[in-house]
LUMKEMI-768812 format. One record per residue (C-alpha): residue in three letters; y, z, x. Coordinates in steps of 0.001 Angstrom, whole numbers, padded with zeros to 6 digits, always signed. Example, Ala and Ser with C-alpha at 12.3 -4.5 7.8 and 13.67 -1.06 7.14 Angstrom:
BEGIN
ALA-004500+007800+012300/SER-001060+007140+013670/
This chain:
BEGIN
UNK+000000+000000+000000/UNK+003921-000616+000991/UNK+005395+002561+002795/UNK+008433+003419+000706/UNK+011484+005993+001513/UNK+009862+008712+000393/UNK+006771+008143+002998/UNK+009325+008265+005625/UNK+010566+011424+004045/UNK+007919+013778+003653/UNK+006817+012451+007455/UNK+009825+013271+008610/UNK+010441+016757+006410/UNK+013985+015252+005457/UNK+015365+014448+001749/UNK+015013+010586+000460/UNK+018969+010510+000473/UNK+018761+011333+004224/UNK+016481+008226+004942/UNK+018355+006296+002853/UNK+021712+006623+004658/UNK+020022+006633+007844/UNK+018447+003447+007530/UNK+021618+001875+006720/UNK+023470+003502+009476/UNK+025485+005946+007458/UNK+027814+008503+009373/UNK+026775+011386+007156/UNK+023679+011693+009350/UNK+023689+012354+012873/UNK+022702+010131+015550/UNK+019538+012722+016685/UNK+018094+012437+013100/UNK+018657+008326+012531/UNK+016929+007743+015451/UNK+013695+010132+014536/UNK+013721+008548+010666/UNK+014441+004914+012430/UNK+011236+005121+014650/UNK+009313+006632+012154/UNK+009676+003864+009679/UNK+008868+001686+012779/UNK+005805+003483+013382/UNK+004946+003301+009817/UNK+005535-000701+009355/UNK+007885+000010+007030/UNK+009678-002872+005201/UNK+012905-002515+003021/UNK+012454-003534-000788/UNK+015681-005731-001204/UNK+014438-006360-004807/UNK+014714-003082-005300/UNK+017763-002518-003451/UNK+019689-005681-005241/UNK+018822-004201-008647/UNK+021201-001303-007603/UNK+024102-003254-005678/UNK+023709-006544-007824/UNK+023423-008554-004357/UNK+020756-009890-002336/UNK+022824-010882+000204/UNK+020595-014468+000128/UNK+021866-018183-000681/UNK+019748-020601-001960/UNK+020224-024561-000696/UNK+019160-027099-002240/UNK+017935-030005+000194/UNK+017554-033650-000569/UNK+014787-034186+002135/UNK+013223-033532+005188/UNK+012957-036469+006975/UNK+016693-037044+008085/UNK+018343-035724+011371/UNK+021715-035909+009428/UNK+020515-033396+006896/UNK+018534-031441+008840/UNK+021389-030512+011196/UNK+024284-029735+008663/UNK+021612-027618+007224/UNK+021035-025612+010350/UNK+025411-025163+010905/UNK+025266-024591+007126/UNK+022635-021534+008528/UNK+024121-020167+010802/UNK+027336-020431+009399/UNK+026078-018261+005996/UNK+024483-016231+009088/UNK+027738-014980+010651/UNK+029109-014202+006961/UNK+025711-011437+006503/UNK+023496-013606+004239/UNK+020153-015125+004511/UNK+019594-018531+003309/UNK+016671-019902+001545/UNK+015900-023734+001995/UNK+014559-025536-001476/UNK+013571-029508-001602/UNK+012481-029130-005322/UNK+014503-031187-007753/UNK+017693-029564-008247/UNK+018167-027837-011300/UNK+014500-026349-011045/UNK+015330-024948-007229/UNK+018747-023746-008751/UNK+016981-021951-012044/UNK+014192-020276-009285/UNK+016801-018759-007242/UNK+018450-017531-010277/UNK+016017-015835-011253/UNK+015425-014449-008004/UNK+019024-013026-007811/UNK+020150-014761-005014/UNK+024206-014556-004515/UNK+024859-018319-004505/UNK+023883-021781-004210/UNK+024922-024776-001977/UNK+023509-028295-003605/UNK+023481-031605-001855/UNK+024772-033800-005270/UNK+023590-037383-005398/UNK+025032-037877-008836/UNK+024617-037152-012279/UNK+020628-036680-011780/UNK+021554-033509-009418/UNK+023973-032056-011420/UNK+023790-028510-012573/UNK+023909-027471-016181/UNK+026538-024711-017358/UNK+023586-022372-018547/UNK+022878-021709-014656/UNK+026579-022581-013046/UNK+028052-019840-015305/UNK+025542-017391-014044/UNK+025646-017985-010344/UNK+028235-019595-007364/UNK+027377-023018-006980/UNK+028809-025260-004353/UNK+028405-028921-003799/UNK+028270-031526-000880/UNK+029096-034937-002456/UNK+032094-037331-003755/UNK+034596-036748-006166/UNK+033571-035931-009481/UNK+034210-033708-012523/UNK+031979-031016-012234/UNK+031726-027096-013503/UNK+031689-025951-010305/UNK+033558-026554-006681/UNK+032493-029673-004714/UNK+033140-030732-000984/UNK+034707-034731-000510/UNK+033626-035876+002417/UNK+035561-039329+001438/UNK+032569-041538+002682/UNK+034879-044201+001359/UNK+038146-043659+003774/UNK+034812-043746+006769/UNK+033986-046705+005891/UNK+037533-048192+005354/UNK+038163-046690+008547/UNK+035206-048143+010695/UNK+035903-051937+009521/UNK+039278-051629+010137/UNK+038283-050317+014013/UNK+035720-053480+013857/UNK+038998-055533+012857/UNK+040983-054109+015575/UNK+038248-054743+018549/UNK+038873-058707+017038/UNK+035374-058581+015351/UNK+036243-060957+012124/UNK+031796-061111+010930/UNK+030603-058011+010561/UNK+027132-056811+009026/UNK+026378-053254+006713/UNK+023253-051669+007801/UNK+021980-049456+004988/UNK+020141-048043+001609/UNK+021794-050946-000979/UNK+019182-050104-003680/UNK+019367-046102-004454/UNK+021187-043876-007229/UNK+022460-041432-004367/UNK+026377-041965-005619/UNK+027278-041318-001991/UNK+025196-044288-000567/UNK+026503-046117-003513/UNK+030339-045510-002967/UNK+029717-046306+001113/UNK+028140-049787+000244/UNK+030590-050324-002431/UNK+033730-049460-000336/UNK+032226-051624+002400/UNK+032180-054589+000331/UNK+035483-054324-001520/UNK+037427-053564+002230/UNK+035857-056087+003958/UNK+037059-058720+000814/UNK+040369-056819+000764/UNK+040966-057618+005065/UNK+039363-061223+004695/UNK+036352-060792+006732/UNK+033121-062591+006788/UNK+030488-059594+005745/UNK+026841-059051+005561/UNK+024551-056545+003677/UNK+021156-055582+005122/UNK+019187-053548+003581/UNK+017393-050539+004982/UNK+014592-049927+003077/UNK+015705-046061+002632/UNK+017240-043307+004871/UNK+014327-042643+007279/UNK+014437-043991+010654/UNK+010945-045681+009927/UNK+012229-047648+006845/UNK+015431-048610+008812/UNK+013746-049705+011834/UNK+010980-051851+009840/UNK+013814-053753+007841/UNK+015878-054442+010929/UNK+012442-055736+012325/UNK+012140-058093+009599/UNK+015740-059201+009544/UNK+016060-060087+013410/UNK+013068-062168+012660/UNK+014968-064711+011201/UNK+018810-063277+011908/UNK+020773-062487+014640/UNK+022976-059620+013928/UNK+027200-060226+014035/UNK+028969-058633+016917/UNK+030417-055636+014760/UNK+027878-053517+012463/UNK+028687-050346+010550/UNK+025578-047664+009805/UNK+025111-046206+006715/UNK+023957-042519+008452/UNK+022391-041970+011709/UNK+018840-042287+010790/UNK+019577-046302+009814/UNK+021549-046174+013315/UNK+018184-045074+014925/UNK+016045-047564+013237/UNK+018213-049901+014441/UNK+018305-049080+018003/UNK+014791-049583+018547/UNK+015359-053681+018009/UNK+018744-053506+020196/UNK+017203-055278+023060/UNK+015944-057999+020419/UNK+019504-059025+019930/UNK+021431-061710+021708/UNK+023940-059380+022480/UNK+024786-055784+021699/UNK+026466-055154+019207/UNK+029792-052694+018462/UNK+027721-050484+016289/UNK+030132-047469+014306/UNK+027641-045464+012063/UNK+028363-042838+009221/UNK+027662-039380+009883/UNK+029654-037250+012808/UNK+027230-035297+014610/UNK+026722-034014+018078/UNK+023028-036656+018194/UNK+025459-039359+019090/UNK+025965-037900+022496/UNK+022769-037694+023994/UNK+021842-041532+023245/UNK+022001-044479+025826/UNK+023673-046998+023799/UNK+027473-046050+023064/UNK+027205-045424+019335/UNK+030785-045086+017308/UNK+030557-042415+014912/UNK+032522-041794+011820/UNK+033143-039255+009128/UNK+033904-035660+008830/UNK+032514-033202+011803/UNK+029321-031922+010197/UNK+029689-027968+011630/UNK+033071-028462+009704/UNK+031326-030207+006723/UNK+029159-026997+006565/UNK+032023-023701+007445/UNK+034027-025673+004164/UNK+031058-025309+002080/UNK+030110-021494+003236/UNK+034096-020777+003034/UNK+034165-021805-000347/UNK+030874-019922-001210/UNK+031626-016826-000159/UNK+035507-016859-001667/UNK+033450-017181-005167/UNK+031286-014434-004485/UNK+033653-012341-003869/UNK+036355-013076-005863/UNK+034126-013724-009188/UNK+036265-016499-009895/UNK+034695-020135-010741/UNK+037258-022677-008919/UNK+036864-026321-009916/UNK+038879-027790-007516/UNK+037593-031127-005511/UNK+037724-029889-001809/UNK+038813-033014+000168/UNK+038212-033330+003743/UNK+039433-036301+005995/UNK+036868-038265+008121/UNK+037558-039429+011609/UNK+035978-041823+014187/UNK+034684-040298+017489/UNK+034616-043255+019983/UNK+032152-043243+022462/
């Protein structure tokens, strides 16, 4: 069976109060006595009941994310600055890659304090019944929502790449990515691609990836150079497509001036200089843990559009 506080107690001929405050470090009990109830409970494999304990203070201390996929460098590491970031505020996160309103209804239940959701669009948006019962924050493009969402403006990135591509005198350029998905953010890239590169009188091209993966990226470029040759300028849709398409880079006439979505520190470590664009991801996640932990605390439900600005980092 668990050990509990009174265990620890009657092993240590001291009240329940007194193992109570010493286990949380309370200066009403001196340091002698913390440290004899402290190794006891060590001793003793005891583990602290925060079900219990959340029941009391109506906080668990724990955030709940809700993760698009596994597969995807891009994700993967705003997840881990979105980590440590909840990390250095006290709380534990908890990652979910169910579907979205069935992650957000589980940690609910469970009491957690708050929830950060990747949105994709209307299919990953969270109904009032939940939103009005726990902090919810989102990670997506503008839209009308009941709860507070982070603007990454993937469409000034991509206005800002081909405009860079412009600039460097590259007049044909080509879009690498997903051009057949519901994710509203892939959408409004692809989208904003086409409508800027009509707007600056440019010759365009749309490949498709195949997905996000690196896998399905890199087979679909395979395919392409089979019978293509790529233009000198080419924008990414995330880093993943940027991957796929670096494994076919010496299949290419020439190299091409590649500028891919997502701004993270992967860029750096690779051969071939890759131009990245969009907002900083460790900023991308402090924005979304800021804006947590302000609802938390404050108990108010803001339903503001948080905008950030993207920028290029030029390698």
């Amino acid at each position: 069976m668990a050990v509990t506080l009174k265990d620890i107690a009657r092993e240590c001929g001291v009240s329940y109060s007194t193992v109570s405050k010493a286990l949380k470090d309370s200066p009403l009990v001196t340091e002698a006595t913390k440290r004899k109830i402290k190794e006891k409970a060590e001793q003793m494999n005891y583990i602290p009941n925060n079900s219990a304990r959340s029941l009391v203070s109506n906080r668990s201390n724990t955030i709940g994310l809700i993760w698009p996929a596994v597969d995807r460098v891009a994700i993967t590491t705003l997840a881990s600055q979105i980590n440590q970031a909840l990390k250095k505020e006290g709380y534990f996160m908890v990652v979910s890659i169910e579907d979205p309103i069935t992650a957000a209804q589980k940690f609910l239940e469970l009491r957690f304090d708050g929830v950060i959701v990747f949105d994709e669009g209307e299919h990953t948006t969270l109904p009032t019944k939940i939103t009005k019962n726990i902090p919810v924050v989102a990670y997506g493009v503008e839209r009308e929502l009941d709860y507070p969402i982070i603007n990454v403006n993937h469409d000034l990135a991509m206005k800002q790449a081909i405009d860079a591509l412009i600039h460097k005198g590259y007049h044909q350029v080509d879009y690498f990515g997903d051009l057949h998905t519901n994710d509203i953010r892939q959408i409004v890239k692809k989208d904003t691609f086409i409508r800027h590169c009509k707007q600056r009188r440019i010759t365009y091209r749309m490949v498709d990836s195949g997905g996000l993966s690196e896998e399905s990226a890199s087979r679909a470029m395979k395919s392409f150079l089979a019978n293509h040759d790529l233009n000198g300028g080419v924008v990414c849709g995330s880093y993943d497509i940027t991957m796929g398409l670096l494994h076919h880079v010496e299949d290419t006439k020439q190299t091409p001036m590649i500028f891919s979505y997502d701004h993270i520190d992967q860029f750096n470590s690779i051969d071939t200089p890759i131009h990245s664009v969009g907002v900083p991801s460790h900023f991308i996640a402090q924005k979304l843990v800021d804006v947590l932990v302000d609802t938390i605390e404050t108990n108010k439900v803001n339903r503001s559009v948080i905008q950030l600005k993207p920028q290029i980092n030029y390698r």
